[in-house]
N, C-alpha and C positions, 0 to 999 in steps of 0.2 A: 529563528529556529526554536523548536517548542526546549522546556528544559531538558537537563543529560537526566535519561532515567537513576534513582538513585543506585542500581548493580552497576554501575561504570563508575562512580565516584570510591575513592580509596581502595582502588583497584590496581594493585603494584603491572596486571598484565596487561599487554596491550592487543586487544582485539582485531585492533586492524594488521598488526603488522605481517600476519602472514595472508593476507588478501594478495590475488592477482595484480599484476602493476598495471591494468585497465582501470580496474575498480578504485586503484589509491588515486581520484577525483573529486573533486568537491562535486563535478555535473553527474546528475545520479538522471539514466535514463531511463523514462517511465512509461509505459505503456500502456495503450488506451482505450476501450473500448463505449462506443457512445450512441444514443440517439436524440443526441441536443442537436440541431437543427444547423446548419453550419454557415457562420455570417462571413464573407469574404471583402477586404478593403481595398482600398483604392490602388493599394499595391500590390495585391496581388496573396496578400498575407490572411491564410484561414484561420480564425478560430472562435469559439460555439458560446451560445446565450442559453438563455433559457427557453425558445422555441423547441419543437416536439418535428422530428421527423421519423420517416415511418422503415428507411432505412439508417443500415448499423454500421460506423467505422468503424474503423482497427486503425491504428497509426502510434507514434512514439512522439514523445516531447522529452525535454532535457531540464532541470530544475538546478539551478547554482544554489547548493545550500552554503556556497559562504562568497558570498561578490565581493572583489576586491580580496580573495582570503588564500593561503598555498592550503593544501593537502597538510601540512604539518599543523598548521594554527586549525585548521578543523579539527583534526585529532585532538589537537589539545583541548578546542573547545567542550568538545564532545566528551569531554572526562571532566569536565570541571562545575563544581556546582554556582558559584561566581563565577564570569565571565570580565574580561575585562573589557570584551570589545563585543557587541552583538552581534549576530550571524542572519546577516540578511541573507533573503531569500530572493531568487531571482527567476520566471519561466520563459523560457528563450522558445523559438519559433517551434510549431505544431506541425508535424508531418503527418499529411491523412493518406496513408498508405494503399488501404483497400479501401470499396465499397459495395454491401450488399445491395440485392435489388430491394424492392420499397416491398414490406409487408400489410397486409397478409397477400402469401402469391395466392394468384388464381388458377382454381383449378375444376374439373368437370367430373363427374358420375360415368365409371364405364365398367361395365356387367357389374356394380353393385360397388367397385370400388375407386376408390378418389384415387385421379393422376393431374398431379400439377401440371400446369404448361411449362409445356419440356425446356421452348427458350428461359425460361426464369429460372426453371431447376437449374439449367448451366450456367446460367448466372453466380447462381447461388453457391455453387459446387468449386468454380473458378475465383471466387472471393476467398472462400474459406481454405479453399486448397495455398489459396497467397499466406492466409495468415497463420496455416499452420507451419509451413515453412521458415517463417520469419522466427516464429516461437521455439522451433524446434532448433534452428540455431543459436537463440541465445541461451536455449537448455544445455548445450553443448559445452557453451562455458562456463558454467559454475557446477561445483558438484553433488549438491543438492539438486535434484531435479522435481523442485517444488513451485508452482507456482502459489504467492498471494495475493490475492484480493480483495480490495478495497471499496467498499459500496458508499460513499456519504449522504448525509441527512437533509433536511431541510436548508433552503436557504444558500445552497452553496453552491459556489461557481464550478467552473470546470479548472479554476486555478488554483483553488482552495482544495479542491482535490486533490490534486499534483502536490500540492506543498505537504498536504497530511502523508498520503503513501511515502511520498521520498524519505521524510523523514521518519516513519516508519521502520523503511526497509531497511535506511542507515544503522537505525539504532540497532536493526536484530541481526546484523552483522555480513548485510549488503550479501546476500544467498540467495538462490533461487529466481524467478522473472516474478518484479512486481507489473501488475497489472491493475488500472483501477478503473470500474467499471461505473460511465459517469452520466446520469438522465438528466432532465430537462428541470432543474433545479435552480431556484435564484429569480424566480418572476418579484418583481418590483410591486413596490404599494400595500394598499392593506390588504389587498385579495392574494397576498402571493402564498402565505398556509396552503390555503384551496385550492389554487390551482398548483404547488407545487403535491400537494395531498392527491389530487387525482393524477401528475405527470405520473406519480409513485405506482400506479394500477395501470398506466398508459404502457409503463418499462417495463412491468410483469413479463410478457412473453418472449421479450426478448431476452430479459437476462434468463431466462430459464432456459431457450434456446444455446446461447452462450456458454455456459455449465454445462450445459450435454455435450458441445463441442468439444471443450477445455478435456473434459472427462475420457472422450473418445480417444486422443490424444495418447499412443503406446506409450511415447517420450514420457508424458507427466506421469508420478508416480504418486504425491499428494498435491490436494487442493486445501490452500487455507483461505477461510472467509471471513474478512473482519467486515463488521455494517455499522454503521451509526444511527443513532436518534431515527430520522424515519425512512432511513436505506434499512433498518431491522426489520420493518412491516412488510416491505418487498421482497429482504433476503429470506423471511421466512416462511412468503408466499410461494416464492421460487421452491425454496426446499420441499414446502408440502406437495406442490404440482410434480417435484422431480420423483418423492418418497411412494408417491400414489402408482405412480405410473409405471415405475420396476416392480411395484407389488404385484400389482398387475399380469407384470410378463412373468410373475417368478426368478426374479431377478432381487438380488440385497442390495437397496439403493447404497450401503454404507460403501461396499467391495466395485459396485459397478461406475459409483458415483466419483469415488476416492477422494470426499470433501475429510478431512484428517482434523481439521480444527475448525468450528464454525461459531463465531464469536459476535453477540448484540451486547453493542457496549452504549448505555442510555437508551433502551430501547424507549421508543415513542409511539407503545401500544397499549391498548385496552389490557388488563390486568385479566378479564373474561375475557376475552379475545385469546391471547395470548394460550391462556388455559385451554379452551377449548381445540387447540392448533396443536401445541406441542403437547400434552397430556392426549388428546383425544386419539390423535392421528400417531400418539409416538414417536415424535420427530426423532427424540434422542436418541433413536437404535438406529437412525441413517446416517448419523457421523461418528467419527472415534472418538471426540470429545467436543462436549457441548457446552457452552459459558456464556453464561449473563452476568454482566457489570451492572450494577444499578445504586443511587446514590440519594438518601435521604431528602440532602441538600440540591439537589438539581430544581435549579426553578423554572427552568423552561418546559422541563415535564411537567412539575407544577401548574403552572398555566394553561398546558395541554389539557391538565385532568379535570380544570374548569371550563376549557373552554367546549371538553364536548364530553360534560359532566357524567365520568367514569363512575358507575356506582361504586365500584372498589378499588378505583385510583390505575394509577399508570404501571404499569412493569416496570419500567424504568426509577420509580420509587419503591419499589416494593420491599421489606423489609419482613425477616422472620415474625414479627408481633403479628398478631391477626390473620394468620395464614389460612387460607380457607383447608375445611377436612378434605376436599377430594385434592387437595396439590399436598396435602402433609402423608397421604396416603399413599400416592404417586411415588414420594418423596423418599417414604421409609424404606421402599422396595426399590430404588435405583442404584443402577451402576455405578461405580466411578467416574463415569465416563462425564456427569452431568454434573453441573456447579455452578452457585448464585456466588456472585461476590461482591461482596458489601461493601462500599467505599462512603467514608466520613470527612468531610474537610473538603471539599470541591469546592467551597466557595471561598477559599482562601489562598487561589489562582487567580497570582494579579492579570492573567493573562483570559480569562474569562467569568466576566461580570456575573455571567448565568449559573457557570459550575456547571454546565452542558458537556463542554469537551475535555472532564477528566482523562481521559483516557490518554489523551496527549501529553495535557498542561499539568498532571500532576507526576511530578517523579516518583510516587508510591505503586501508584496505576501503573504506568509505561514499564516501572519493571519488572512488575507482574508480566505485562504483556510479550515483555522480553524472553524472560524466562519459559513463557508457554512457549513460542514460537521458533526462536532460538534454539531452547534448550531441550523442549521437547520433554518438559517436566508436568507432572500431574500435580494436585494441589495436595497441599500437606507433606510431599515427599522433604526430603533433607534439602534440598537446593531452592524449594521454591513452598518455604515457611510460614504459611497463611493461617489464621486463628480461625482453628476448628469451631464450629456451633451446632446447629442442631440440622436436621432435615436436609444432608449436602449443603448445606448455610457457608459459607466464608467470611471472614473479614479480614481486610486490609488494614494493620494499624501504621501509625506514622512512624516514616522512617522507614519502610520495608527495603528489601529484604535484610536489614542489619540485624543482628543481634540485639542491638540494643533497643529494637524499636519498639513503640512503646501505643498501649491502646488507644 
């Protein structure tokens, strides 16, 4: 299990103890939504590779964040910055619940306007009707009625997913339905960049389909969206397609949308790119709050920025020196709502060689993370004490959030 963010360490209270007695589990139940291609074995037991299919499950899996552990020895763990015993991780069998029909449905030209075929539509209609159902009961049990989600980056399985949200959701204090939303990720070899780089443009419409759902959704009151490494490229193609399209109707994608927190943490984008998307199009005014992690030391962005030689480098490195004038311009006239935060020391995570998955592996990060999600705190307020800079700038020094922590 990734480390205890450092806001649970010398913390006289205990966070779990007033949780429902379902929830005081080590098996944290996840929920799933996919277009990895679905490989069934000889027993009869589904679960997904990095094939591309063209329809979308829904289904739940179950994650033992402590095998072999009671409910007490994860609490403890879970407070403790030493460990005396590690906290294996364990993903128990894959329910695939529903399934849509294969997209794009087909559909004809009649007096000038497009009607799907109606068999598909009911298809369509009968799938999503299941899984709204499903969601809307487990909204029923927790009192938050938030849903989060979880988008992952390159290279990663459908397991590695599940291990990242569970422990996610664990740490922000087991609230709300997590949900992690998982593409065609993890191709083998040295082509697997590429073609996991284009699954990333393969999954576009569906995850943006999905969001629209989620959204429509009475039950759900916010959506939070955490993306990684190159799940940010997708989450914030989605966003734009979503942003464009209530513009459109006259509609505020922020109210219609009800994305509450929409967070790229190591984004794995063109620094232009990036600009031209969220500066151009104004992403920021479609969510309540907007946050980018990015980290000097990240060397996998690094590598990124050579290998499809960024003239201004990656977003994901991106650092207040050298800002260009139109994002310092942007910058001086934005809301609150928007915020770069600067992480130093990722590569001093014995748990990632690359300094990629701060966000996890660093207790400075996570309880940053904590604190947004959780707490529902803005930056700089009293509870969540991040060093001011320049142009919405933040930095994370070590040791956060203590008192004593130091730059």
């Amino acid at each position: 299990m990734m480390p205890t963010p450092n806001v649970y360490l010398n913390n006289g209270t205990n966070l779990y103890e007033h949780l429902e007695a379902p929830l005081k589990n080590t098996e944290v139940q996840v929920f799933y939504v996919t277009d990895r291609a679905p490989e069934q074995e000889e027993n009869g037991v589904v679960h997904y590779g990095s094939g591309r299919s063209a329809s979308v499950a829904f289904g739940t899996t179950t994650v033992d964040l402590g095998v072999d552990m009671s409910w007490e020895d994860l609490v403890e763990a879970s407070r403790s910055e030493k460990r005396l015993n590690p906290v294996k991780l364990k993903l128990d069998t894959v329910h695939e619940l529903v399934r849509t029909p294969p997209t794009p449905l087909p559909y004809t030209l009649v007096d000038g306007k497009v009607v799907v075929n109606p068999d598909m539509a009911a298809q369509l209609e009968e799938a999503t009707g299941k899984f709204k159902r499903v969601l809307m009961h487990q909204l029923e049990l927790t009192p938050r009625k938030d849903v989060f989600i979880y988008i992952h980056g390159y290279h990663n399985t459908f397991d590695d997913a599940a291990f990242a949200l569970a422990e996610l959701w664990h740490f922000i204090g087991r609230v709300g339905v997590p949900i992690m939303y998982t593409w065609p990720a993890g191709y083998p070899g040295m082509f697997g960049y590429t073609y996991d780089r284009e699954s990333s443009e393969f999954t576009a419409y569906h995850l943006r389909k999905f969001l629209e759902l989620i959204a429509g959704f009475e039950g759900v009151e916010r959506i939070h969206l955490i993306a990684h490494s190159r799940g940010t490229d997708l989450a914030l193609a989605a966003l734009r397609d979503l942003t464009l399209s209530a513009r459109a109707a006259g509609l505020d994608p922020k109210k219609h949308f009800k994305i509450h927190n929409f967070i790229l943490a190591a984004p794995d984008l063109d620094l232009q790119v990036a600009e031209q998307r969220i500066v151009g199009d104004k992403l920021d005014l479609s969510v309540g709050r907007f946050t980018i992690y990015t980290s000097p030391e990240d060397k996998a962005i690094g590598i990124a920025s050579q290998l499809f030689a960024s003239p201004r480098g990656r977003l994901g490195t991106f650092g207040i020196d050298g800002m260009p004038e139109t994002i310092k311009t942007h910058l001086q006239n934005e809301t609150p709502n928007f915020a770069i935060i600067n992480f130093a020391g990722s590569a001093d995570s014995p748990l990632d060689s690359y300094g990629h998955s701060y966000f996890r592996n660093s207790p400075d990060v996570s309880s940053d993370l904590v604190l947004m999600l959780r707490d529902d705190l803005d930056p700089g307020t009293a509870g969540r004490p991040l060093v001011p800079l320049d142009f919405m700038f933040w930095r994370i020094p070590k040791g956060y959030p203590s008192s004593n922590a130091t730059e």
